[in-house]
C-alpha positions as CSV (number, residue, x, y, z in Angstrom):
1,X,-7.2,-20.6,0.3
2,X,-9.0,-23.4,2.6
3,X,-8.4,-27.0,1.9
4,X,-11.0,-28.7,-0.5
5,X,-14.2,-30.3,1.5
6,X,-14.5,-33.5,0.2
7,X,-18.0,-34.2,-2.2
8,X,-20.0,-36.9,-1.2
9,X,-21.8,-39.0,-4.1
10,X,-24.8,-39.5,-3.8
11,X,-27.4,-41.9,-6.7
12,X,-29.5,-40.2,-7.9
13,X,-33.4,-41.4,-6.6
14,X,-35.2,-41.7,-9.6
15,X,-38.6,-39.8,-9.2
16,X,-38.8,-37.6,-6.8
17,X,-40.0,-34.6,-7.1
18,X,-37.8,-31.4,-7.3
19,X,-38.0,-28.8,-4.6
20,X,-39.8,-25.8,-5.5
21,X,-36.8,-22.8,-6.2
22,X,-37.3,-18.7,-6.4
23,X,-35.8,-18.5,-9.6
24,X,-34.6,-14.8,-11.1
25,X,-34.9,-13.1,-14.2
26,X,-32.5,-12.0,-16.5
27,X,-32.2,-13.0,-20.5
28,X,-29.2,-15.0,-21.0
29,X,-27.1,-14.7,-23.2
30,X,-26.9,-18.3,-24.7
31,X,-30.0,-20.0,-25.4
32,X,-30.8,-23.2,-25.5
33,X,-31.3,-25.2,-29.1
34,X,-34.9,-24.4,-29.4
35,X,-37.5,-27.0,-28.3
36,X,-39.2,-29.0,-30.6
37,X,-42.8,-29.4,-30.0
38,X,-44.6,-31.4,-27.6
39,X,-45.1,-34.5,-29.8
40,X,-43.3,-37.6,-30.0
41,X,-40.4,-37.1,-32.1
42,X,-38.0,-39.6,-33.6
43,X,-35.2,-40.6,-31.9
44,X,-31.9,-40.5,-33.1
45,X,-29.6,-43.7,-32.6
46,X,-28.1,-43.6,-29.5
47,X,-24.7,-44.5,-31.0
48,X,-25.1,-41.2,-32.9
49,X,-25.3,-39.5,-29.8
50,X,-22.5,-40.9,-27.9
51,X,-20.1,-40.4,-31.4
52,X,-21.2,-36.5,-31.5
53,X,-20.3,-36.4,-27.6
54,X,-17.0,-37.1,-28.4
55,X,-17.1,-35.1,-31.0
56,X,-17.9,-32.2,-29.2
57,X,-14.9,-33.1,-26.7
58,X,-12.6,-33.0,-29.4
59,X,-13.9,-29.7,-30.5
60,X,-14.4,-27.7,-27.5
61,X,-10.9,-28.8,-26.1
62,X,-9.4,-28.0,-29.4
63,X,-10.9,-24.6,-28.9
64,X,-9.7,-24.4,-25.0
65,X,-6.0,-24.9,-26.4
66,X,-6.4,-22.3,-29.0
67,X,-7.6,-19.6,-26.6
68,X,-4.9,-20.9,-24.2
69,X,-2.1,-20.4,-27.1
70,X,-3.3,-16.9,-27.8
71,X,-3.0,-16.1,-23.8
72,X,0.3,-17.4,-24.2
73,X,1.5,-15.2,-26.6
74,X,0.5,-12.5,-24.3
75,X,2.2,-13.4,-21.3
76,X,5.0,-14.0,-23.7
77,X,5.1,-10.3,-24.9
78,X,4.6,-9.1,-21.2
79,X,7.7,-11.4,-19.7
80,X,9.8,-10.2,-22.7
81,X,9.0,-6.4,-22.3
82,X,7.4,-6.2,-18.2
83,X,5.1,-2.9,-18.3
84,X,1.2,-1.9,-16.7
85,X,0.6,-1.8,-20.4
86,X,2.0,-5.9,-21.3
87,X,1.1,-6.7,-17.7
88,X,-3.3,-5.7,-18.0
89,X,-3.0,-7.3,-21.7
90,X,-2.1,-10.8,-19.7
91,X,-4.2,-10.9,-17.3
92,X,-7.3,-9.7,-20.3
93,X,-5.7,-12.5,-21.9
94,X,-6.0,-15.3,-19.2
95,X,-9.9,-14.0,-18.6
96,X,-10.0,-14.3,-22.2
97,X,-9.1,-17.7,-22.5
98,X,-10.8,-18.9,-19.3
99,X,-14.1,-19.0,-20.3
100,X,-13.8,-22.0,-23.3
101,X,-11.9,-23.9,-20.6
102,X,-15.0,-23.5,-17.9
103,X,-17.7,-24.6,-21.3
104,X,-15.4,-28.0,-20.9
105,X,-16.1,-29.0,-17.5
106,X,-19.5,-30.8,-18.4
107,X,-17.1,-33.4,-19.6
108,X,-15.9,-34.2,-16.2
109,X,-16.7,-36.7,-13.3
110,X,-18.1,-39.1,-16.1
111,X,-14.8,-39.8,-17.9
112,X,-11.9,-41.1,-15.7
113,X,-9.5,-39.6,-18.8
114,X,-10.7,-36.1,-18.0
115,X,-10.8,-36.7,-14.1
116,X,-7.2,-37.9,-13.7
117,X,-5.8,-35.3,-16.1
118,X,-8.1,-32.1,-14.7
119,X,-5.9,-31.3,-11.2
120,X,-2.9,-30.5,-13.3
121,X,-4.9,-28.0,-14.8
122,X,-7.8,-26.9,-12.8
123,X,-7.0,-27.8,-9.2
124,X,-8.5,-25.3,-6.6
125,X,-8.1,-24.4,-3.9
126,X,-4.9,-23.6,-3.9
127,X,-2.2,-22.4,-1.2
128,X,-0.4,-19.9,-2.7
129,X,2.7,-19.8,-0.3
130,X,3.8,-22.8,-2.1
131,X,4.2,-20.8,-5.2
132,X,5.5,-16.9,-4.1
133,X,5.8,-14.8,-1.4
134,X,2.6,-13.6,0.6
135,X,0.8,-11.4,3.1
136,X,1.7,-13.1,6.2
137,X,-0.5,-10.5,7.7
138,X,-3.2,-12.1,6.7
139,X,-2.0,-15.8,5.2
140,X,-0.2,-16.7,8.3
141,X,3.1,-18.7,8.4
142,X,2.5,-21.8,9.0
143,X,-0.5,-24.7,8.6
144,X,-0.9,-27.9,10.8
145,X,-2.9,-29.7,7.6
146,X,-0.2,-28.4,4.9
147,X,3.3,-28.7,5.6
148,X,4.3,-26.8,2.1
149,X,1.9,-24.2,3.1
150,X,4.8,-21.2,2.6
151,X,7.5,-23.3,0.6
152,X,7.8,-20.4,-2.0
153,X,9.1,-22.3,-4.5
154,X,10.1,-19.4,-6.4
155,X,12.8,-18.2,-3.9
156,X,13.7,-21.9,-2.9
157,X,16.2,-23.9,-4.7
158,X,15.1,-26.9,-3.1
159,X,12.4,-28.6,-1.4
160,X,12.4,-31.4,1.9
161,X,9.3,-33.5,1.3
162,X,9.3,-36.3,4.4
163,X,12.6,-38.1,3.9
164,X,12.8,-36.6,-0.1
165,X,14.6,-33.4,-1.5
166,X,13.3,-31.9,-4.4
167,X,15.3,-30.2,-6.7
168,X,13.8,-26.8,-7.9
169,X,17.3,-25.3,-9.7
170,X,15.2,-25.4,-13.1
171,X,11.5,-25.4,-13.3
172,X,9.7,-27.6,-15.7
173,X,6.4,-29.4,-16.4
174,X,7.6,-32.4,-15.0
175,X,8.4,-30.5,-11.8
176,X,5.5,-28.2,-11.3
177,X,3.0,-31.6,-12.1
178,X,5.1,-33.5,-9.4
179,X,4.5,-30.8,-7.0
180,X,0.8,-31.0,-7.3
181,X,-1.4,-32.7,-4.4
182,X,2.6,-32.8,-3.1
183,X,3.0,-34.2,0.9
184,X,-1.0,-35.7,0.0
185,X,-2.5,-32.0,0.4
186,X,-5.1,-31.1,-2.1
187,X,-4.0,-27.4,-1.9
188,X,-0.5,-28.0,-2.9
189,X,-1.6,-26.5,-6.5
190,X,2.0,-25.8,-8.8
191,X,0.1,-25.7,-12.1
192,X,-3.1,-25.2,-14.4
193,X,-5.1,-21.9,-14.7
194,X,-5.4,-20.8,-10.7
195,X,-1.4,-20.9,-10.5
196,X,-1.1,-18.8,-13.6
197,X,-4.3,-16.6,-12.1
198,X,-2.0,-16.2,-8.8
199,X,1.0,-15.1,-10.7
200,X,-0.8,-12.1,-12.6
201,X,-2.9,-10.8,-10.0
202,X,-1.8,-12.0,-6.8
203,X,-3.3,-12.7,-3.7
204,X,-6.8,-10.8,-3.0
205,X,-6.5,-8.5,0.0
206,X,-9.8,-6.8,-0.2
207,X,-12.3,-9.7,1.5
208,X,-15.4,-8.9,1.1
209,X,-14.8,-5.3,-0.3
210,X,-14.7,-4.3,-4.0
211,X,-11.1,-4.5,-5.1
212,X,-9.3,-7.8,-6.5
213,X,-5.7,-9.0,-6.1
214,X,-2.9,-6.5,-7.1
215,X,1.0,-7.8,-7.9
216,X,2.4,-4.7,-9.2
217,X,3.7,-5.5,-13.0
218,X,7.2,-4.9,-11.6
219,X,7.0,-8.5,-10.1
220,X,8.3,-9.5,-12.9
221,X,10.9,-6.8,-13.6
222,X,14.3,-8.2,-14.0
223,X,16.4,-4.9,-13.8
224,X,16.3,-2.7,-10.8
225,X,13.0,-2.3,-10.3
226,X,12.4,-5.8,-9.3
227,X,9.9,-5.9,-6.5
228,X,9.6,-8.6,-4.0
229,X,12.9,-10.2,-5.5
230,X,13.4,-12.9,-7.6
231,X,11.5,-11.2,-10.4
232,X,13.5,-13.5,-13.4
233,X,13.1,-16.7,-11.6
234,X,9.2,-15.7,-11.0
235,X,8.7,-14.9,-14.9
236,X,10.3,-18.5,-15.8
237,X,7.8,-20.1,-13.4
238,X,4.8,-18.1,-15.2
239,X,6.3,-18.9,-18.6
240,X,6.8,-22.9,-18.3
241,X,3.3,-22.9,-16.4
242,X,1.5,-21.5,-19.4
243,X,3.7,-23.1,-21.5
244,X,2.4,-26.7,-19.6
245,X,-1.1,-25.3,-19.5
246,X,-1.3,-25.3,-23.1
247,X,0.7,-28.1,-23.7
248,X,-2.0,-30.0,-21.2
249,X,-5.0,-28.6,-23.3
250,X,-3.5,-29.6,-26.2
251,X,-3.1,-33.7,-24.8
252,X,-6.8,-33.8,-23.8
253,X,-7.6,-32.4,-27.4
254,X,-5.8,-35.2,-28.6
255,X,-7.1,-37.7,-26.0
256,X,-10.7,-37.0,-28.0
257,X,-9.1,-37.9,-31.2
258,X,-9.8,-40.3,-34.0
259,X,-7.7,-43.0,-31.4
260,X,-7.5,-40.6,-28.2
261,X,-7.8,-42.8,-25.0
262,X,-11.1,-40.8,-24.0
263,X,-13.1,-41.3,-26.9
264,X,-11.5,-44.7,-27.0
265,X,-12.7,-45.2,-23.6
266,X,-16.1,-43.7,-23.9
267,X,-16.6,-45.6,-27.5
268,X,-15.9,-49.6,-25.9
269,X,-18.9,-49.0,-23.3
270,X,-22.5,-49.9,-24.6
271,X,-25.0,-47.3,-24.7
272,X,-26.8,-47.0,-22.0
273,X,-23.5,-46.9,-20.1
274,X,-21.6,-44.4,-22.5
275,X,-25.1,-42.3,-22.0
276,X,-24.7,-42.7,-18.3
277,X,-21.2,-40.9,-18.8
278,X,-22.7,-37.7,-20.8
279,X,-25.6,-37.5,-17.7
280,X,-23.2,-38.0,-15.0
281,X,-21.5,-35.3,-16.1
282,X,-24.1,-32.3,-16.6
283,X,-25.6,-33.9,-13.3
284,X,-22.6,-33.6,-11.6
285,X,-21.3,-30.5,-12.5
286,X,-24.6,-28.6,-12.1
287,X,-25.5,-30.1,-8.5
288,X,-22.5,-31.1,-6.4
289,X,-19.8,-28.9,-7.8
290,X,-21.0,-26.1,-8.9
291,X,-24.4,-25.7,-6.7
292,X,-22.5,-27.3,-4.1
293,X,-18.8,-26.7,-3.7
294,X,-18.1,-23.2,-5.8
295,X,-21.4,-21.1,-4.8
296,X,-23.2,-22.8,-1.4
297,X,-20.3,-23.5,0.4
298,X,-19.0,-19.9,0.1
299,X,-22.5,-18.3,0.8
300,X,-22.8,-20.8,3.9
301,X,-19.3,-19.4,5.4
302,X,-19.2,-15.7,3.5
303,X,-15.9,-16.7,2.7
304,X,-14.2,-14.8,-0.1
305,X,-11.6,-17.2,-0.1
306,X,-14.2,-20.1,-1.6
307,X,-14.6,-17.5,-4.3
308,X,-13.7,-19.4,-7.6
309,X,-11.7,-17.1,-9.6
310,X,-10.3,-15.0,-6.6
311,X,-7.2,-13.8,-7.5
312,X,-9.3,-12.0,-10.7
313,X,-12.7,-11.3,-9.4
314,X,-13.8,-13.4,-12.4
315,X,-15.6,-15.8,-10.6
316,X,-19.1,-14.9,-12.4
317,X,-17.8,-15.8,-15.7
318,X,-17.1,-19.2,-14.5
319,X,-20.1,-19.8,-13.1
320,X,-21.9,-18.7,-16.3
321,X,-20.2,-20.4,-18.4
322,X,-19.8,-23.7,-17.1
323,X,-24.0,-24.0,-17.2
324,X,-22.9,-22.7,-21.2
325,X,-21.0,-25.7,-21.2
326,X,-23.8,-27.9,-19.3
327,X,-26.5,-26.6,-22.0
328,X,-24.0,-27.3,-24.6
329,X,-23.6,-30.9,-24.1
330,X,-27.1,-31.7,-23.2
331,X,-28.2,-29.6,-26.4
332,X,-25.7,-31.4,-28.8
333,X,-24.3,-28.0,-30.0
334,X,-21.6,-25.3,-29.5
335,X,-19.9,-22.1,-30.9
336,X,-16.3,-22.1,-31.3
337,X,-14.3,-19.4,-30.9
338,X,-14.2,-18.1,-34.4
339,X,-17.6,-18.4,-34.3
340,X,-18.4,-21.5,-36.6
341,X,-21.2,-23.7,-35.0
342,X,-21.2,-27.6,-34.7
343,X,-24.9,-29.3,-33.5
344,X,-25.9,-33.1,-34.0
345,X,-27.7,-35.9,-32.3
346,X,-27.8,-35.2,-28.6
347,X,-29.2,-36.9,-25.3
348,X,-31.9,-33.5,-25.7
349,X,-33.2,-35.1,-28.8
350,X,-33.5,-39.0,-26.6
351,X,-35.5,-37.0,-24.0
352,X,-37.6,-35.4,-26.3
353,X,-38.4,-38.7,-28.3
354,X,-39.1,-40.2,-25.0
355,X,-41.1,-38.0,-23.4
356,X,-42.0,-34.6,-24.2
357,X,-42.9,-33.5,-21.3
358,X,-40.4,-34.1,-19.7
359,X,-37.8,-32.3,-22.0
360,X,-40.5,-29.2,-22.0
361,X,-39.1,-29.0,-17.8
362,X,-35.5,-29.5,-18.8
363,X,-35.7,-26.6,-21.0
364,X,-37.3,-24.5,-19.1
365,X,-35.1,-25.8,-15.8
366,X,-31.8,-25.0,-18.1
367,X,-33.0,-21.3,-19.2
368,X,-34.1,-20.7,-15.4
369,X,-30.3,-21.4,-14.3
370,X,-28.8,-19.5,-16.8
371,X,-30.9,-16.7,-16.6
372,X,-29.8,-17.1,-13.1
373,X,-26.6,-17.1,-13.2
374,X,-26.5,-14.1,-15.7
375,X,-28.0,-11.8,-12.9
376,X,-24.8,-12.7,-11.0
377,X,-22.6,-12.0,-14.2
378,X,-24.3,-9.1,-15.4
379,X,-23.9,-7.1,-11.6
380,X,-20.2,-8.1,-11.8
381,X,-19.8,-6.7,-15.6
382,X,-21.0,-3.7,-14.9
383,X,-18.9,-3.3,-11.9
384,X,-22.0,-3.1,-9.5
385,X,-21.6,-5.8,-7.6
386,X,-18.4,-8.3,-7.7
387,X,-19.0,-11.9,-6.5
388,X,-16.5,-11.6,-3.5
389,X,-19.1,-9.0,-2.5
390,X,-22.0,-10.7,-3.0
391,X,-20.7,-13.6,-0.1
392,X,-20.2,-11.1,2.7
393,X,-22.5,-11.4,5.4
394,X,-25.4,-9.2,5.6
395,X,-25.4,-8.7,1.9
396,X,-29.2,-9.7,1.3
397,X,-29.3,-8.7,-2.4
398,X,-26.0,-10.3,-2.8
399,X,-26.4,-13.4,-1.1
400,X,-30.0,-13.9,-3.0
401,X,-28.5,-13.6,-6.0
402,X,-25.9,-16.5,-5.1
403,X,-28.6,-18.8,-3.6
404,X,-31.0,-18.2,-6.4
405,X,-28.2,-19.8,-8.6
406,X,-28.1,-22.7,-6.3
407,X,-31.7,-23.2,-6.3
408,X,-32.0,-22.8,-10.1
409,X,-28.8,-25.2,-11.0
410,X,-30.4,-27.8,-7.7
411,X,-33.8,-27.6,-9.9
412,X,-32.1,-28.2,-13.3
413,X,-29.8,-30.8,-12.0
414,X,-33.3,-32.7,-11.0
415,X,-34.7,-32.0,-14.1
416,X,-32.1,-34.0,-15.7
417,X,-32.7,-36.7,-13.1
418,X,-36.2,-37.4,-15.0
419,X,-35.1,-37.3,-18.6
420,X,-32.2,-39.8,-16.9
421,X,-35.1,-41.8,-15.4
422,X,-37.3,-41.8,-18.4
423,X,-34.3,-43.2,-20.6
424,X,-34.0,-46.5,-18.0
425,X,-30.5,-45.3,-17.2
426,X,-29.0,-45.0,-14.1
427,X,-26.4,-43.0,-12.9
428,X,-24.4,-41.3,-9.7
429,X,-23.7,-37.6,-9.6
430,X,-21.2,-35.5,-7.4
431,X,-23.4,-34.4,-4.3
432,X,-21.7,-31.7,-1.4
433,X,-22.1,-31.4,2.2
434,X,-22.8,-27.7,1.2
435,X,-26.2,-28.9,0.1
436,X,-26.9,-32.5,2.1
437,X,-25.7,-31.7,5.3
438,X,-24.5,-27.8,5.3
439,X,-24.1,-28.2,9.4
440,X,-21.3,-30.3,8.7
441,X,-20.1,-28.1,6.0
442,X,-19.9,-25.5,8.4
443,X,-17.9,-27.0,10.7
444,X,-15.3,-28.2,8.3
């Protein structure tokens, strides 16, 4: 995959007015909390707010670990008895499990806790020659920005990194975390959910054309029907990283705690500050990294390869559920996966006290995106339309439904900009070339 284009930040200009957007229709499936009416409504204490926050982190990442440990258990039972059968129950199993990781994202780019922790878990792009064998056909063999770009660690014993050797004899946490960002690349990606992704489906050969990646279950064969050699040594790397995925989920679970260090973190700032976090956040996540990076950039190069999920075609999940997660936090509530609801004091509720206006456009902003971005989901359930399709070039009703995402998510993330600016907080959100200065982008 291409090295990451780096995000320019940008402060948000309290104000302005946002662009007008074509937004789509489409009934989402997850709605917001509904609006109260257009009165003045108390306010809940701030500090309420901020302790529900955390709250939520706790919860929600507690519920990323538990649908992580029940993906375990399957790759478990297909590493201990390799079949199509063991191999499709995985890879249901790591879909499964992805989307309450992608709800947790609106916790990012405000808490340094999450940001340092998140690229051992949810780096991308990655180059997948540092991991396994692939398509020199079509991956090449070498790269002048990554010198790891085909190290294969699973057929290597050892790794030369400048004037360093690495051992690779065993594989371990500590190993695959040390090899991420290794030789200062970005791409060098050894763990978290896009390695595991590469090692159930493989690379995607298909471009632009329906069809996702396709590692034949007997990768991971250790008799004689190993293909592409070094089938036991590739099931140990699968194993420890799933094993270090959850074991990761679990820490940042923890980290949200009674005395984690991000609630810890998050609870020493004033308010105004600590409700800076929760809005730099949502803002950030719903205009520079996920208007920006994961859907613009790819629809300005029709470039499968920017495609999120693109080992598993489950690119449109993520998409959708990370504005779940954006709605989630802004709302103050969330289902878990056993279906049990929390809800409590939320930065919704502050907007809404302060001006009801206002929080009438947020709403109606945050069902627009979602509404949006179940369009994309719903063509790619039903097998219609996949999202790697939807970039190619030419594809008009495709490439609509990708930019009508990116002008519903651009709208809502200026939405929030109000409610920020009605508050009297300020704040700076994750912007993208994709969407400031897309020439650039182009050329990068």
């Amino acid at each position: 995959m291409r090295a990451p284009i780096a995000a320019a930040v940008f402060a948000i200009a309290f104000g302005l007015a946002a662009p007008a957007v074509a937004q789509s229709g489409g009934a989402p499936t997850a709605k917001p909390a509904a609006a109260a009416p257009s009165s003045q409504a108390a306010a809940p204490k701030p500090r309420a707010v901020i302790v529900h926050y955390a709250d939520m982190a706790q919860a929600m990442y507690t519920n990323s670990y538990l649908a992580a440990k029940e993906m375990q258990t399957a790759i478990s039972a297909f590493l201990a008895a390799p079949s199509a059968e063991t191999h499709k129950a995985a890879q249901a199993a790591w879909r499964k499990a992805r989307d309450p990781y992608q709800i947790t994202e609106a916790f990012r780019f405000g808490n340094p806790v999450v940001d340092d922790w998140e690229g051992n878990v949810n780096a991308w792009p990655l180059d997948e020659g540092l991991i396994d064998y692939v398509d020199t056909k079509t991956y090449g063999t070498s790269s002048d920005e990554n010198p790891l770009y085909t190290a294969n660690i699973i057929a290597s014993k050892s790794l030369r990194i400048g004037k360093k050797t690495i051992d690779l004899t065993k594989i371990t946490p500590a190993l695959l975390h040390q090899l991420n960002s290794a030789a200062g690349v970005e791409a060098n990606v050894a763990s978290g959910w896009h390695a595991i992704e590469f090692l159930l489906w493989g690379k995607d050969l298909h471009g632009t054309e329906r069809g996702m990646g396709e590692r034949p279950w007997t990768d991971y064969d250790r008799g004689a029907g190993c293909t592409h050699g070094n089938c036991a040594r590739r099931g140990d790397y699968l194993r420890v990283a799933t094993d270090t995925l959850v074991a990761d989920l679990k820490e940042m679970a923890d980290d949200w705690g009674p005395k984690g260090k991000a609630r810890v973190a998050l609870l020493k700032k004033k308010d105004k500050p600590a409700l800076a976090v929760i809005f730099t956040g949502i803002g950030s996540l719903s205009y520079g990294e996920l208007a920006g990076e994961r859907m613009k950039l790819g629809l300005l190069l029709h470039d499968p390869e920017e495609e999120h999920d693109c080992f598993s075609d489950n690119t449109h999940n993520s998409h959708y559920y990370d504005e779940v997660g954006i709605q989630d936090v802004y709302y103050g509530r969330f289902t878990k996966i056993d279906g049990t609801t929390m809800s409590g004091p939320s930065v919704a509720d502050l907007v809404r006290a302060t001006d009801p206006k206002i929080a009438d456009e947020i709403d109606a902003k945050m069902a627009a995106a979602l509404a949006a971005l179940k369009v994309i989901k719903d063509s790619a359930d039903s097998g219609d339309m996949y999202y790697d399709m939807m970039l190619a070039e030419g594809n008009e009703k495709g490439n609509k439904m990708i930019q009508d995402g990116v002008d519903a998510l651009v709208a809502q993330a200026h939405a929030i900009e109000r409610g920020v600016a009605a508050l009297k907080i300020q704040i700076k959100v994750e912007g993208s070339d994709s969407l400031d200065n897309p020439d650039a982008a182009k050329k990068k």
